[in-house]
C-alpha positions as CSV (number, residue, x, y, z in Angstrom):
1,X,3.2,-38.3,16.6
2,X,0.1,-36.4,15.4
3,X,-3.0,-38.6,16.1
4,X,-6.7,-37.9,13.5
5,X,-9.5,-39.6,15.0
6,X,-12.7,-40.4,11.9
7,X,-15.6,-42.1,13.1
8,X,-16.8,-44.0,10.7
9,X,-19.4,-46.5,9.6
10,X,-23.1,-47.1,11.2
11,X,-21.5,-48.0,13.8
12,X,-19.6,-44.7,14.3
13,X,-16.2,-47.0,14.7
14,X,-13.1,-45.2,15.4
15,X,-10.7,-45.0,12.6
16,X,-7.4,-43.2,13.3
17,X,-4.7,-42.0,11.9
18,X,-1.6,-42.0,13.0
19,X,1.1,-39.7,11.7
20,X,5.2,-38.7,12.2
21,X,5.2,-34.9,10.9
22,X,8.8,-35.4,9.8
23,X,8.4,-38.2,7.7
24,X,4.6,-37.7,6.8
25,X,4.6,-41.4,7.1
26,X,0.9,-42.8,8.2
27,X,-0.6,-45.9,9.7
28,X,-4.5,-46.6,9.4
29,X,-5.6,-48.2,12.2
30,X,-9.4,-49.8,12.5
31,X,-10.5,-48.2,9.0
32,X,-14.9,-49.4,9.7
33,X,-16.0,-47.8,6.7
34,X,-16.3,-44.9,4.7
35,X,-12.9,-45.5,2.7
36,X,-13.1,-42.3,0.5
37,X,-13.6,-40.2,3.7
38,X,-10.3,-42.0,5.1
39,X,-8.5,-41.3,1.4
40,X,-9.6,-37.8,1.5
41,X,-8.4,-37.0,5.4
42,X,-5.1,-39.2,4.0
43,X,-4.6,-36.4,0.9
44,X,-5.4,-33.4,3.1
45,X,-2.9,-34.0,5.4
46,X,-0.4,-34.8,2.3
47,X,0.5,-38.3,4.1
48,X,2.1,-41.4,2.4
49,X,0.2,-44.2,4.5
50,X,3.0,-47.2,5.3
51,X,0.2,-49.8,6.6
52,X,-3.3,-50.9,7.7
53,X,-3.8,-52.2,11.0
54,X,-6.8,-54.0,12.5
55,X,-7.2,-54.3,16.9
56,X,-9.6,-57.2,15.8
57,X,-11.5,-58.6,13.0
58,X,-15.4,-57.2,13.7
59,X,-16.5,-56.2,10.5
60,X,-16.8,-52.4,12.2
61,X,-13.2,-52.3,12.3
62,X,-12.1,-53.5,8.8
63,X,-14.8,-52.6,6.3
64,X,-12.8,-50.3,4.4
65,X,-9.7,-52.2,3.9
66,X,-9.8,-53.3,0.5
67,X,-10.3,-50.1,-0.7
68,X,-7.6,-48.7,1.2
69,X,-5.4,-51.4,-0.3
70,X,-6.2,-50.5,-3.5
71,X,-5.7,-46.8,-2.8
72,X,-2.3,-46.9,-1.1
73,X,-1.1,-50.2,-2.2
74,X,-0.2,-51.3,1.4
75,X,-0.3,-54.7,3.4
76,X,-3.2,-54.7,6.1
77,X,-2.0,-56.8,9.6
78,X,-4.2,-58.4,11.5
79,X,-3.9,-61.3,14.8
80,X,-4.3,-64.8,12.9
81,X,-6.8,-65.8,15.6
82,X,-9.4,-63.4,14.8
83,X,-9.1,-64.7,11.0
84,X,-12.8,-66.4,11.4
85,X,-14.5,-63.3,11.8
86,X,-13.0,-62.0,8.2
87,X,-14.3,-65.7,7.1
88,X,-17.5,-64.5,7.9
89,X,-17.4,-60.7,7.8
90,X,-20.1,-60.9,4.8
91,X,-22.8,-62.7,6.5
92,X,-22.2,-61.0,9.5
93,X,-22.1,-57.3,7.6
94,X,-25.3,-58.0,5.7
95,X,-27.2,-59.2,9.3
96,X,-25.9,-56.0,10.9
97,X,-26.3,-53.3,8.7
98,X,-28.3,-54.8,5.4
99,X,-26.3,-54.3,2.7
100,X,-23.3,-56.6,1.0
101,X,-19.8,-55.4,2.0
102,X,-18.3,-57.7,-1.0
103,X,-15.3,-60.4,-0.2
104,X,-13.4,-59.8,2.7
105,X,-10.1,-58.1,3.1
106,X,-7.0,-60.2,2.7
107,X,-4.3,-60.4,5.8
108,X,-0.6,-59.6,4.4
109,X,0.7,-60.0,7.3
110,X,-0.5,-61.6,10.5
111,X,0.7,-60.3,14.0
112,X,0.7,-63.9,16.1
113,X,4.3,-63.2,17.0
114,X,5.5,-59.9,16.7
115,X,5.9,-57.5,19.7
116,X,6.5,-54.4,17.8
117,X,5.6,-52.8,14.8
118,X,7.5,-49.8,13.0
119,X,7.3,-47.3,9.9
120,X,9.9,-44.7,9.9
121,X,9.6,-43.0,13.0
122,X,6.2,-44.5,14.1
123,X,7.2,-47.1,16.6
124,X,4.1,-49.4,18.2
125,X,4.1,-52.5,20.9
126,X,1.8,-55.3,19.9
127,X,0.3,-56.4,23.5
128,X,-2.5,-59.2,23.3
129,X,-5.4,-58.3,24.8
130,X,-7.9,-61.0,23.9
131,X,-11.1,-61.2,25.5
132,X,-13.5,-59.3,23.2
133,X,-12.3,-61.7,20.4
134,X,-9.3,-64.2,20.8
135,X,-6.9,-61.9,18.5
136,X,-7.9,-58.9,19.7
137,X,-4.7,-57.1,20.1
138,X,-3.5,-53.0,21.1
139,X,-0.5,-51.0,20.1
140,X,1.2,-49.1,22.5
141,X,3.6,-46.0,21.6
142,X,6.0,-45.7,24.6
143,X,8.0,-42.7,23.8
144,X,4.7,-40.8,23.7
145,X,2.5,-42.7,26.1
146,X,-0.5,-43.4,23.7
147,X,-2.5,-46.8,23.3
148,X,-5.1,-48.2,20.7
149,X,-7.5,-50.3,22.5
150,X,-10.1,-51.0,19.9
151,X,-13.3,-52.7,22.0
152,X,-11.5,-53.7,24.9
153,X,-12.2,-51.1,27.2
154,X,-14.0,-47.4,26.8
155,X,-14.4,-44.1,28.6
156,X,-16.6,-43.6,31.9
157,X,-15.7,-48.0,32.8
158,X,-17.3,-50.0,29.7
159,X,-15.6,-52.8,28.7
160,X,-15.5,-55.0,25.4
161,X,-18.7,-57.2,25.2
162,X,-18.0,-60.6,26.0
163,X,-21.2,-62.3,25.0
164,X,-19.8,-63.8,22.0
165,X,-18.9,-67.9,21.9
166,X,-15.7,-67.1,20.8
167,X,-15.3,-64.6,23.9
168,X,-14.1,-64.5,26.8
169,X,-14.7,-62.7,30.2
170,X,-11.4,-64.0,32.4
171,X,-9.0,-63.1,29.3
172,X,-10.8,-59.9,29.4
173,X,-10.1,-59.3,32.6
174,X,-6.6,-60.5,31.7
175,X,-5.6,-58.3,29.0
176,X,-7.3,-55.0,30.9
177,X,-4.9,-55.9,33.9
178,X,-2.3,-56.2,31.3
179,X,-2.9,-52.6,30.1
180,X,-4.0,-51.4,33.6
181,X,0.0,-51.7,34.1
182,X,1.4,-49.2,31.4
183,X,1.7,-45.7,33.1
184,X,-1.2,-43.7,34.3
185,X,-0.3,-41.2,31.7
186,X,-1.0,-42.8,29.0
187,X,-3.9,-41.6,26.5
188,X,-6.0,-44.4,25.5
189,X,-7.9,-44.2,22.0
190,X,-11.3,-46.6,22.1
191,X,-12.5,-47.9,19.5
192,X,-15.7,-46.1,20.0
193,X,-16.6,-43.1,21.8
194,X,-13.7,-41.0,23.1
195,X,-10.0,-40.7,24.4
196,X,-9.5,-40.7,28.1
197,X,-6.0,-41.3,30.3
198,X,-5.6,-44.6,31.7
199,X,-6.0,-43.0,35.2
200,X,-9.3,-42.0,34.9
201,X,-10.2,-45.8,33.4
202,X,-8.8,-47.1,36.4
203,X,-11.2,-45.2,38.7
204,X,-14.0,-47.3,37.6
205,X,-12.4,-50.7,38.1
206,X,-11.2,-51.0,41.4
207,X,-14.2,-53.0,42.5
208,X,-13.2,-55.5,40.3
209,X,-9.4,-55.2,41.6
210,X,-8.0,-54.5,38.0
């Protein structure tokens, strides 16, 4: 699976792009901002996106969606739990970043069950990994060891801010432990900032017995 990485947004969010050669089939995951950038990467590569998906609902990660929608005519999925934050991803955009992001992206589908999501040869574990926000969620590929995080944990030991009401520190500490246990191999994609291998990540939390 061939992997784009955008940053997007003022918050230079992570958007990626994930795509099976063969098929040219394409997933959008965490699209910030900056939809006509995605759309233009999206008909470069001569890809036929399948579906948007969101790690959580900060309005960072999702600002671009409805465009995309309308674009590619595909469902966006999303865990129902972080739902609130899209309830309030317009007040929250205009405090952050001054301007009016419009009405928020509708959920197609919501991911409070599902374990694994597929498109054509693009296979992805849904592991919950809620902490940073209650439906804050990764997807793992297995066959190829790779894993989209979004803000739970980043290179050189940050982890997900936790200073939220809704969050929480323990099921931070939780999900990393859960993710702490795929293979050392694995390539994990940040929502911000860049790649590193689960190995290296796990350097910097021993102290904490992770």
């Amino acid at each position: 699976m061939e992997v784009f990485t955008l940053p997007v947004g003022q918050l230079t969010t992570n958007c990626y792009l994930l795509a099976d050669p063969a098929t040219e089939a394409a997933i959008i995951v965490d699209p910030g901002d900056d939809a006509q950038f995605i759309i233009q990467k999206v008909l470069d590569e001569r890809l036929k996106v399948e579906a948007i998906l969101a790690t959580h609902g900060h309005f960072d990660h999702v600002l671009a969606v409805n465009e995309l929608k309308l674009a590619f005519n595909v469902p966006f999925l999303m865990h129902g739990k972080d739902q609130f934050l899209l309830d309030r991803l317009r007040q929250t955009t205009k405090h952050f970043t001054g301007f009016d992001p419009g009405p928020a992206p509708k959920v197609d589908q919501i991911l409070d069950r599902e374990l694994r999501f597929e498109v054509g040869a693009i296979q992805l574990d849904i592991i919950k990994t809620p902490g940073h926000t209650p439906g804050s969620v990764s997807y793992y590929q297995p066959q190829s060891h790779q894993l989209w995080v979004g803000d739970v944990v980043f290179a050189g030991g940050a982890v997900g801010s936790t200073e939220h009401t809704y969050s929480s520190a323990a099921d931070l500490d939780t999900s990393i432990k859960t993710l702490f246990a795929l293979p050392d191999q694995t390539m994990i994609y940040a929502g911000h900032g860049e790649s590193f291998y689960l190995e290296e990540e796990k350097r910097y939390h021993q102290p904490r017995n992770l």
